[in-house]
VORO-27972 format. One line per field, with one value per atom (N, C-alpha, C): x, y, z; residue in three letters; atom name. Coordinates in steps of 0.001 Angstrom, whole numbers. Each point is the difference from the previous one (the first is absolute). Example, Ala and Ser with C-alpha at 12.3 -4.5 7.8 and 13.67 -1.06 7.14 Angstrom:
2
X	c(13190, -890, 900, -350, 820, -770)
Y	c(-5690, 1190, 1200, 1050, 1190, 1090)
Z	c(7800, 0, 0, -720, 60, 730)
code	c(ALA, ALA, ALA, SER, SER, SER)
site	c(N, CA, C, N, CA, C)
***
This chain:
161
X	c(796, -796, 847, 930, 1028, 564, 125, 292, -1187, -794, -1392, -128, 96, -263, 1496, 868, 1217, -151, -591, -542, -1057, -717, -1144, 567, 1116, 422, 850, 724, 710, -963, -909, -576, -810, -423, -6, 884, 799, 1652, 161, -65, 140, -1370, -1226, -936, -4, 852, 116, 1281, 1412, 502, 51, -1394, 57, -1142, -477, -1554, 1262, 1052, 1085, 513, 416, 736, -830, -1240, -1352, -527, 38, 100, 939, 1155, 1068, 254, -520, 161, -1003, -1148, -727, -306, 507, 584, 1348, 460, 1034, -510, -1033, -332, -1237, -248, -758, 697, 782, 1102, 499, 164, 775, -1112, -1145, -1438, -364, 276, -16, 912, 1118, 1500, -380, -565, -2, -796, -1318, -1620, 997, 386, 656, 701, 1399, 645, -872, -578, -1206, -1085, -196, -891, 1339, 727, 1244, 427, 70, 608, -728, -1464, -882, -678, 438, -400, 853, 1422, 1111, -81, -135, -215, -1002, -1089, -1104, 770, 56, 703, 696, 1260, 911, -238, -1073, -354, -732, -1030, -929, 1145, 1182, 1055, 754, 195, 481, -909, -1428, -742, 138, 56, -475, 1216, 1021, 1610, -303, 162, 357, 487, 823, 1832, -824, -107, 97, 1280, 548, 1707, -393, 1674, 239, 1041, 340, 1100, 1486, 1085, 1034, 962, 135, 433, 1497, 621, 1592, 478, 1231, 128, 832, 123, 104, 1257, -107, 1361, 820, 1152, 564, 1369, -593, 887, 387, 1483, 137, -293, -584, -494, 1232, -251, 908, 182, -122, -66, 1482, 261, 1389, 378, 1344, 130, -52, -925, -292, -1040, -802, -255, -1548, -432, -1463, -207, -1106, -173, -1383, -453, -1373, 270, -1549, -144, -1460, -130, -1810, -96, -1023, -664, -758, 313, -380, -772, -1356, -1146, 451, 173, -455, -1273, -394, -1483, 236, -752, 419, -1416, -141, -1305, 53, -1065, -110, 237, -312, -197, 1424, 921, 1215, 718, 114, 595, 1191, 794, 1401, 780, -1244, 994, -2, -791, 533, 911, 17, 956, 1845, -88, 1172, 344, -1246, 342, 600, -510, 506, 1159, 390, 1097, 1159, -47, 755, -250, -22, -895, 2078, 813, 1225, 50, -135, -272, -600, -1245, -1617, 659, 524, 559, 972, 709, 687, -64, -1160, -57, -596, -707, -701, 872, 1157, 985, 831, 10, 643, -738, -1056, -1244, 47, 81, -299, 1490, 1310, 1069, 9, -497, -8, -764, -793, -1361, 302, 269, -361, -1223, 88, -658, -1582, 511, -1080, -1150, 443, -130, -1619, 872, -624, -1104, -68, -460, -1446, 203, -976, -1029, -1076, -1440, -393, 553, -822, 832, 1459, 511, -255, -841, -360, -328, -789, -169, 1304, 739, 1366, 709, -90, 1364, -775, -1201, -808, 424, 19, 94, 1062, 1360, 1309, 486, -454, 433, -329, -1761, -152, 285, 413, 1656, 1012, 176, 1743, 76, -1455, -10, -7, -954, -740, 1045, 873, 1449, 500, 86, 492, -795, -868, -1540, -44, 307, -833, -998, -958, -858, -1547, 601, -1224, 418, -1043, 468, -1216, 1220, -918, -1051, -915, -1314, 15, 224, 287, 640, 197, 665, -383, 277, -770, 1292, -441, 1473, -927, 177, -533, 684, 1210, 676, 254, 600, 1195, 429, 1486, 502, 1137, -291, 1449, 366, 1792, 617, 1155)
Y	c(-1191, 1191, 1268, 243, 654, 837, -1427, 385, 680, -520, 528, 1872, 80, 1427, 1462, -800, 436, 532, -1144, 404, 996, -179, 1604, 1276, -138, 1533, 81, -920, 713, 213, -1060, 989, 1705, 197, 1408, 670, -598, 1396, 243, -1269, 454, 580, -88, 773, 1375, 356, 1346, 1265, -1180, 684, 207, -813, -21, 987, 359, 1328, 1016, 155, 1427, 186, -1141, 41, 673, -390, -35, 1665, 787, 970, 1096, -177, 508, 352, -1223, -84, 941, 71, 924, 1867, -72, 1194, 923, -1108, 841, -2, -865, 641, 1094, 67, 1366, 1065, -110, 1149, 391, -954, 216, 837, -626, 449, 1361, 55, 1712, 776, -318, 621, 423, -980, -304, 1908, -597, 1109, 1670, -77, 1031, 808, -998, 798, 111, -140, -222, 1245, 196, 1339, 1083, 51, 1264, 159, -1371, 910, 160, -235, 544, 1468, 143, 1666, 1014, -641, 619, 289, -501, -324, 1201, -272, 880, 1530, 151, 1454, 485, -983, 526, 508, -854, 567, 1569, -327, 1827, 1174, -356, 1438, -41, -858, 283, 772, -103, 698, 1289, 396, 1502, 906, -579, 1044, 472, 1496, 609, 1293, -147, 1036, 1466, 792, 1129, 357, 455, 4, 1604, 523, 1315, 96, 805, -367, 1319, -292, 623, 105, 933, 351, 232, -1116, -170, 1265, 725, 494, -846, 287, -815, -608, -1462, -656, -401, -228, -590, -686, -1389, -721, -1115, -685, -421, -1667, -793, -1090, -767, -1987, -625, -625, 779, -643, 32, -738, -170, 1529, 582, 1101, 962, 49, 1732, 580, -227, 1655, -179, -1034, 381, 253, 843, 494, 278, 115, 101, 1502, 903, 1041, 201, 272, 372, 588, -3, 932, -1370, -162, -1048, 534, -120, 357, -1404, 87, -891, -160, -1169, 49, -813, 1101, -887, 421, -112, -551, 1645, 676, 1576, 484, -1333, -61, 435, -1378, 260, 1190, 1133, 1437, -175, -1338, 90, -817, -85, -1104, 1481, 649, 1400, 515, -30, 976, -527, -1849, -813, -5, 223, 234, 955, 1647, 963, 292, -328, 171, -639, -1414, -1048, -339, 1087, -239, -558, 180, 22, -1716, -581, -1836, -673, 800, -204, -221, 1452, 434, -1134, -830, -374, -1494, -499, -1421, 200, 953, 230, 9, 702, 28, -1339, -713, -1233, -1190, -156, -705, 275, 787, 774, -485, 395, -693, -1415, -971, -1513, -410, 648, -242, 124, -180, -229, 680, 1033, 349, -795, -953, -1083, -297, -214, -622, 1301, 1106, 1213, 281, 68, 28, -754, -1471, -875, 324, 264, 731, -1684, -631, -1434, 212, 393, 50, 1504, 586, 945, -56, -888, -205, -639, -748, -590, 1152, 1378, 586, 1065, 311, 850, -1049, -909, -1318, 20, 61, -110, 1375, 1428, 987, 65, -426, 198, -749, -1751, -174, 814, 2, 733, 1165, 830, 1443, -483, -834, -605, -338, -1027, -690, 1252, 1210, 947, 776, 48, 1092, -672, 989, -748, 534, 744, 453, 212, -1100, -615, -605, -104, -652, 803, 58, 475, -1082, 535, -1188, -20, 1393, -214, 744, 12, 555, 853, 887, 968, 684, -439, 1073, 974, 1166, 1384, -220, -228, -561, -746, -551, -908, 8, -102, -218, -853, -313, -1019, 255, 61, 258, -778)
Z	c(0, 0, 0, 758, 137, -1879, -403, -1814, -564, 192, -644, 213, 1486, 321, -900, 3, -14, -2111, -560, -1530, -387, 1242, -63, 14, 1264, -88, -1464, -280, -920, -1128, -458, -1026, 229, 1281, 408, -173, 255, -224, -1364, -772, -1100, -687, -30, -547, 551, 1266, 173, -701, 91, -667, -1844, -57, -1928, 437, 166, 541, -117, 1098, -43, -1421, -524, -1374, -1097, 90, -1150, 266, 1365, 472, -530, 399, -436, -1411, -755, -1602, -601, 718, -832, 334, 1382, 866, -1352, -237, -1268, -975, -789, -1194, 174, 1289, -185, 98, 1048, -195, -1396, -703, -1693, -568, -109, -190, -403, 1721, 358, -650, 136, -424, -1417, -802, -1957, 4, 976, -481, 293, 1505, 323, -999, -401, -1555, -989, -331, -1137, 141, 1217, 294, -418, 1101, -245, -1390, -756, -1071, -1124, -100, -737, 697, 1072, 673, -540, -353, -368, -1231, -371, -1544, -605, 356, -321, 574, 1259, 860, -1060, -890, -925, -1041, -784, -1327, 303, 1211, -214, 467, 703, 281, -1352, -552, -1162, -1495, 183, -784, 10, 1670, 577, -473, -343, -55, -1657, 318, -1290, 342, -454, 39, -1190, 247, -795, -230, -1066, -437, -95, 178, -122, -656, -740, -1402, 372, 52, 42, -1559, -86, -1547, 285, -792, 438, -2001, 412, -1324, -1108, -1067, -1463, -108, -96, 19, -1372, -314, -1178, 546, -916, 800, -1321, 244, -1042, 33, -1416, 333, 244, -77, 262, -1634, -724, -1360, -258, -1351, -176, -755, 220, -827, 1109, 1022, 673, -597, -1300, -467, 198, 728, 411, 1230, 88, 1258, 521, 1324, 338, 123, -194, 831, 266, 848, 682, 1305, 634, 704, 1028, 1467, 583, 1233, 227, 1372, 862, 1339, 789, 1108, -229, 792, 1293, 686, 1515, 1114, 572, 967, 887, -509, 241, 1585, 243, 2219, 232, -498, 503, -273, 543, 209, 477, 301, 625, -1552, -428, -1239, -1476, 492, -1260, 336, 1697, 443, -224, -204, -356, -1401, -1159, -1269, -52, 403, -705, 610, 1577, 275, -574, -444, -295, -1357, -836, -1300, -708, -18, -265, -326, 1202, 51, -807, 315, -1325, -1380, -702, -1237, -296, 1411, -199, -689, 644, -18, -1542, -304, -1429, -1370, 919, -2053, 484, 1351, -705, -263, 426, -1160, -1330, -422, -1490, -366, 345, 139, -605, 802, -444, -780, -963, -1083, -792, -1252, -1171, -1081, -762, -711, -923, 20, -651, 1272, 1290, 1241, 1, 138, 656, -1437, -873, -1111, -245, 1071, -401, 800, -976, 970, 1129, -465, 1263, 1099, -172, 1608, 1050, -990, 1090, 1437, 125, 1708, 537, -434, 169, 728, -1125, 237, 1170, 190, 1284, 1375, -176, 1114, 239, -849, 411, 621, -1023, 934, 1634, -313, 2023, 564, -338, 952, 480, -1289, 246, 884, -287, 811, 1413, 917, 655, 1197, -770, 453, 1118, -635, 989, 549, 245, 633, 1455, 1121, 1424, 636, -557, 760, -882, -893, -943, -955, -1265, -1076, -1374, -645, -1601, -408, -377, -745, -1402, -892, -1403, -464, -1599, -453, -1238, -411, -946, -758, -1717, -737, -736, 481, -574, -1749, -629, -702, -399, -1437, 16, -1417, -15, -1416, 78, -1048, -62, -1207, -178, -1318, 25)
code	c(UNK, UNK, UNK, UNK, UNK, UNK, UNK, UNK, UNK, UNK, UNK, UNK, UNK, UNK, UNK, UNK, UNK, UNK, UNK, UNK, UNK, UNK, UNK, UNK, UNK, UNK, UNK, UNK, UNK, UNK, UNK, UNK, UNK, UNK, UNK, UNK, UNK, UNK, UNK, UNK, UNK, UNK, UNK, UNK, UNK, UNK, UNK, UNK, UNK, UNK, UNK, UNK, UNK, UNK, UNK, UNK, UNK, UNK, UNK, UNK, UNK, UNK, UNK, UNK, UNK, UNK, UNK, UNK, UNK, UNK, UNK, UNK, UNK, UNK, UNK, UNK, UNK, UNK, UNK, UNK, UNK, UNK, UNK, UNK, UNK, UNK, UNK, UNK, UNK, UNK, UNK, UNK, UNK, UNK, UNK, UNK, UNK, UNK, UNK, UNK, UNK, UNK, UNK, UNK, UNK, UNK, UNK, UNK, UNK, UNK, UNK, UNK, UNK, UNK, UNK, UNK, UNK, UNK, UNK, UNK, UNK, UNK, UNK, UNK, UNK, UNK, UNK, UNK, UNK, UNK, UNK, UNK, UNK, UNK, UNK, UNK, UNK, UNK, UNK, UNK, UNK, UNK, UNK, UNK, UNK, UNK, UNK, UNK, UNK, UNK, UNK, UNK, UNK, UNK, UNK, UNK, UNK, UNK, UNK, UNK, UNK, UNK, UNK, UNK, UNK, UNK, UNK, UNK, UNK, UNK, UNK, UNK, UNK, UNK, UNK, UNK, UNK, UNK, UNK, UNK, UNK, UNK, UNK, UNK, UNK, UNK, UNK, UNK, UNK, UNK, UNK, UNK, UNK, UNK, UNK, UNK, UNK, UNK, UNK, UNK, UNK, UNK, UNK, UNK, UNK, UNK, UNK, UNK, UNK, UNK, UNK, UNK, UNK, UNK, UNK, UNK, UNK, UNK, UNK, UNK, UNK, UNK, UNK, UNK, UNK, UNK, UNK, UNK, UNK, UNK, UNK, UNK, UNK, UNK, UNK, UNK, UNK, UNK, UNK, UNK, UNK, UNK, UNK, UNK, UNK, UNK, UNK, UNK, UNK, UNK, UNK, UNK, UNK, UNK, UNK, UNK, UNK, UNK, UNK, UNK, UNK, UNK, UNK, UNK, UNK, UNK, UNK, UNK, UNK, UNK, UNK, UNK, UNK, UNK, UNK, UNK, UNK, UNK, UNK, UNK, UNK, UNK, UNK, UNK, UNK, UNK, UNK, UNK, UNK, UNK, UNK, UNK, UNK, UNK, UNK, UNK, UNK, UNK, UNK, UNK, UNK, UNK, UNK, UNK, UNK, UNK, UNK, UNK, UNK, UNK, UNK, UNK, UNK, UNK, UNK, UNK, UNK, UNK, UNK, UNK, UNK, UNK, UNK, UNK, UNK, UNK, UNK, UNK, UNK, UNK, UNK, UNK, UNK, UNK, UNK, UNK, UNK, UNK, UNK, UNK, UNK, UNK, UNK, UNK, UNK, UNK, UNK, UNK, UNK, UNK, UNK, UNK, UNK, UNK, UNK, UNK, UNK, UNK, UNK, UNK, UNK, UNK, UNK, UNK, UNK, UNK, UNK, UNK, UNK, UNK, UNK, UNK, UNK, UNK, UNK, UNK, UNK, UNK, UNK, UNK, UNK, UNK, UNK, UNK, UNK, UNK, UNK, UNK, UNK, UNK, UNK, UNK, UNK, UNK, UNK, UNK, UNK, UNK, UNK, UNK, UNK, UNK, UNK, UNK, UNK, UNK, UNK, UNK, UNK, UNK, UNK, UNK, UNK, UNK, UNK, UNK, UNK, UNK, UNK, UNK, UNK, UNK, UNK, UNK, UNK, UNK, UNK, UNK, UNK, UNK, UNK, UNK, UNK, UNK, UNK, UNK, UNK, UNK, UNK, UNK, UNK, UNK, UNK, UNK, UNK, UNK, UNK, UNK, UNK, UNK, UNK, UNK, UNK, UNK, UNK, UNK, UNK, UNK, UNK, UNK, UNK, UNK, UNK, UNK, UNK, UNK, UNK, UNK, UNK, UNK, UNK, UNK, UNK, UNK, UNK, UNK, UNK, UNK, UNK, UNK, UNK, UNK, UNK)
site	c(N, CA, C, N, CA, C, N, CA, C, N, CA, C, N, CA, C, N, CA, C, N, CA, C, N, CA, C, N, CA, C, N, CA, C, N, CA, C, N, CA, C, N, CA, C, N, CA, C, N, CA, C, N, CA, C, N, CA, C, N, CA, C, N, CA, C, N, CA, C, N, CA, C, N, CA, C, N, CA, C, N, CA, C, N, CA, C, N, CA, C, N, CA, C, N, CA, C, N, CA, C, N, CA, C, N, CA, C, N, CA, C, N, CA, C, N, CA, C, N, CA, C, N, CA, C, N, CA, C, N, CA, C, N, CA, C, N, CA, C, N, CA, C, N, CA, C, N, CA, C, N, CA, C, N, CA, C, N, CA, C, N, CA, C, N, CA, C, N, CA, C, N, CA, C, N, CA, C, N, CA, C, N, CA, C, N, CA, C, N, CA, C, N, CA, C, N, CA, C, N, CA, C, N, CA, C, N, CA, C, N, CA, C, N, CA, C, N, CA, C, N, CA, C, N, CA, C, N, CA, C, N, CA, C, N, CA, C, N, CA, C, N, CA, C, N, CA, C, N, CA, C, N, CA, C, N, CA, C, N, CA, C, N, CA, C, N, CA, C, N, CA, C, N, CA, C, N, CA, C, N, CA, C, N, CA, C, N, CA, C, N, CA, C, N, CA, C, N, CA, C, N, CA, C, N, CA, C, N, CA, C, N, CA, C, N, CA, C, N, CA, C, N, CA, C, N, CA, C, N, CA, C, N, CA, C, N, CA, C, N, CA, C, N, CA, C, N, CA, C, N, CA, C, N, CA, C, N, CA, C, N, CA, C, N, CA, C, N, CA, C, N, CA, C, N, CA, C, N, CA, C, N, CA, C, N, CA, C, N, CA, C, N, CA, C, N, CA, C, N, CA, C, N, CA, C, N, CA, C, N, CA, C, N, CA, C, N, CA, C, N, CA, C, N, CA, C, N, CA, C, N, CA, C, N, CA, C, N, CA, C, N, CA, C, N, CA, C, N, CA, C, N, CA, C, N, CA, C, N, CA, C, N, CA, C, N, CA, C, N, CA, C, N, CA, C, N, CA, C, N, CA, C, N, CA, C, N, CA, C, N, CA, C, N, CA, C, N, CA, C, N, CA, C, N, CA, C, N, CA, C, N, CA, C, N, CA, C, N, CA, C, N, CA, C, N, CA, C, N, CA, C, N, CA, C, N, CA, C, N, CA, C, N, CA, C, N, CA, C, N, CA, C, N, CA, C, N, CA, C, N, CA, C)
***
């Protein structure tokens, strides 16, 4: 009898600790559960938040009139050259970033004839790289500006010979 009683408990012990195990096991996939819905809410809140602040932004530009440059291309020979008349557009708010153009207009001028510098007559010529060459100047200007950044670019001018 002794044996008999001694096989009861253990199958109790063990139907209790497979109850903790069976417990435990599903204690974590709710946790995961939760965890999945949680990221899933946040980053469709985010998501949405991002696209409508990105609708609302619109920059009014204010235009700075740099005076008439000539500069020589990178063609073979020397004898071509750019000359024109270049506006920069920049975000009317920022009043410390006119105040960095016109003071530091020397840098500006600068980064401008050595762009024009490394181009090629054909390059500058081709009406499709126009946005190319508006995109590369407000790098180059940009690179050195700290108290803003140019948005576009405007040629009152242009010739090439």
């Amino acid at each position: 009898m002794a044996f008999g009683k001694g096989k009861e408990k253990d199958k109790s012990e063990k139907a209790g600790k497979s109850n903790k195990g069976v417990l435990v096991v599903l204690f974590i996939l709710g946790l995961i559960v939760l965890g999945g819905a949680a990221f899933g809410g946040v980053y469709l809140f985010m998501k949405t938040k991002n696209t409508v602040d990105a609708q609302e932004v619109v920059v009014e530009n204010s235009y700075l009139d740099l005076s008439e440059f000539t500069v020589n291309l990178a063609d073979e020979g020397g004898k071509r050259y750019f000359k024109g008349e270049i506006s920069l557009g920049y975000d009317k708010t920022k009043t410390k970033l006119l105040t960095e153009l016109t003071e530091n207009q020397v840098v500006v001028r600068d980064d401008i004839i050595f762009y024009f510098k490394g181009q090629k007559a054909d390059y500058i010529n081709n009406v499709a790289n126009r946005e190319n060459i508006k995109r590369q100047l407000i790098d180059a200007i940009n690179k050195d500006l700290t108290k803003g950044k140019i948005t576009d670019v405007r040629f009152k001018s242009m010739i090439i010979q």
